[in-house]
C-alpha positions in Angstrom: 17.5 10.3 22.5 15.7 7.0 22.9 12.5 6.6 20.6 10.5 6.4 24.1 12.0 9.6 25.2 11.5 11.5 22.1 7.9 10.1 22.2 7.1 11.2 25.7 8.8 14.7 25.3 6.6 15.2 22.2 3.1 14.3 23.9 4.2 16.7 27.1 4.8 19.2 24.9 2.0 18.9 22.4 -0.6 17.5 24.9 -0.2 17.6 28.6 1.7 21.0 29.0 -1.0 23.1 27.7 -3.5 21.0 30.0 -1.2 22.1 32.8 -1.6 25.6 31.8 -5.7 25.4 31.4 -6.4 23.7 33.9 -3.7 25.7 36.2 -3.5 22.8 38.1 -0.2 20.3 38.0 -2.2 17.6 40.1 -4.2 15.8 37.4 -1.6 16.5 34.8 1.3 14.2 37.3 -1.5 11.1 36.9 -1.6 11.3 33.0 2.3 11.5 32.7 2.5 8.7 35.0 0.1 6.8 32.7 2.0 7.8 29.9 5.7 6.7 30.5 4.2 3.2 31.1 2.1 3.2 27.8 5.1 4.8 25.3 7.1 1.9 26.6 4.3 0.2 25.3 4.1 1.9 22.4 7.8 1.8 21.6 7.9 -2.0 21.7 5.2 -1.9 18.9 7.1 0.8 16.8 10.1 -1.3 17.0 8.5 -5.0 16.8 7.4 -7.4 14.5 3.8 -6.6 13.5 4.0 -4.4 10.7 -0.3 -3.4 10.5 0.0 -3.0 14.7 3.1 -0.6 14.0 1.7 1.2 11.1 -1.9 1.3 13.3 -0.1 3.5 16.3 1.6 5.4 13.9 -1.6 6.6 12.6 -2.8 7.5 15.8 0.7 8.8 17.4 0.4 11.7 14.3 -3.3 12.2 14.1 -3.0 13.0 18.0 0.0 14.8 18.1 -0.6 16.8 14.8 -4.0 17.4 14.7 -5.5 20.1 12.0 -6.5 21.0 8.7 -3.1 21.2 7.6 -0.8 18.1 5.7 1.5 16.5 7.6 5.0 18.3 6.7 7.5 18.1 9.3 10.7 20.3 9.0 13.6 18.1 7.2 15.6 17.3 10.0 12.5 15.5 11.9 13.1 12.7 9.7 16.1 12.3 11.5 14.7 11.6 14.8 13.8 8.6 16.2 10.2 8.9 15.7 10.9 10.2 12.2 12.8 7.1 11.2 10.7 4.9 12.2 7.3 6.2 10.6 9.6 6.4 7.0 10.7 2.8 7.2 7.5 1.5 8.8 5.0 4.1 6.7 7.0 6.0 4.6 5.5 9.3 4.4 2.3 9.6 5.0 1.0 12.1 3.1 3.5 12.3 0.2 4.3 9.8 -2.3 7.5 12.2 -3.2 9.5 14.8 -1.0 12.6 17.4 -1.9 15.6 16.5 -2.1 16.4 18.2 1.3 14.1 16.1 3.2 15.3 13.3 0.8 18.6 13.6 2.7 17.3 14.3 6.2 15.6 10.6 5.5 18.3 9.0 4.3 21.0 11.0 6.8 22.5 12.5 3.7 22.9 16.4 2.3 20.8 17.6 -0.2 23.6 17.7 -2.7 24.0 13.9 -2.1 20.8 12.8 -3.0 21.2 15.2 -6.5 24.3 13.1 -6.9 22.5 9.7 -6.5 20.1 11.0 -9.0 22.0 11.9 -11.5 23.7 8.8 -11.2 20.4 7.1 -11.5 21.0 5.3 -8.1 17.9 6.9 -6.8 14.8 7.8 -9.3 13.4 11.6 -9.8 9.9 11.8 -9.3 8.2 13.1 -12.3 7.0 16.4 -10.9 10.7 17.0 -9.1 12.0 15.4 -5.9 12.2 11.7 -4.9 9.7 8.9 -4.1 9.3 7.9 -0.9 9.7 4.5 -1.8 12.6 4.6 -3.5 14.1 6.1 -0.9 12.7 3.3 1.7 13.7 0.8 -0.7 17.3 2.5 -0.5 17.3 2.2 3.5 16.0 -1.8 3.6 18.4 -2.4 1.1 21.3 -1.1 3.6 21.7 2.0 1.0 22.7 5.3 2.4 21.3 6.1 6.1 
């Protein structure tokens, strides 16, 4: 799945499907996803480009939209794995977290959990003082061409 896609599939999902379903009407709905394919195309192009505050900016917005709520930002492990997912860690990191386990250590750096507790007892990646990993280690790790 293409960043694009994934992006699209989540903003049916999370926004225009239950808009379908209130509105009970499909008609309305068909303009916004037309509207959207054009602008995540858009938006891709940004993710993937050269303007780091622009790409950072969107991602802002892509999560505040699509995860709206009281609660922190904490996406299952394997999310990180995504397209989406990879680009927020090496364009943002995590944004919420300065340190995550080691399981969604691995999911970042497409790794097991056991690996990363073998990179840090190696001392090849640094244990955060209240347990886990750093999220900038582990971005430094990917920019590096480490373990991805």
């Amino acid at each position: 799945m293409t960043l694009a896609e994934q992006l699209l599939r989540m903003l049916d999902n999370r926004l225009l499907d239950p808009l379908e379903i209130l509105l009970q009407d499909d008609q309305p709905v068909g303009a916004l996803r037309d509207l959207l394919r054009v602008r995540v195309g858009r938006w891709a192009r940004v993710l993937e480009g050269d303007d780091d505050a622009a790409a950072v900016q969107l991602i802002a917005r892509l999560i505040g939209t699509l995860h709206p709520g009281d609660q922190p930002f904490n996406p299952p492990a394997d999310w990180w794995r995504s397209p989406f997912g990879q680009i927020v860690l090496r364009r943002a990191g995590h944004p919420y977290a300065a340190s995550v386990s080691y399981a969604t250590a691995g999911a970042m750096l497409g790794i097991t959990r056991q690996a990363v507790h073998d990179l840090v007892r190696r001392g090849r990646l640094p244990r955060d003082p209240d347990g886990g990993v750093p999220v900038a280690a582990i971005r430094a790790r990917l920019s590096s061409g480490g373990t991805s």
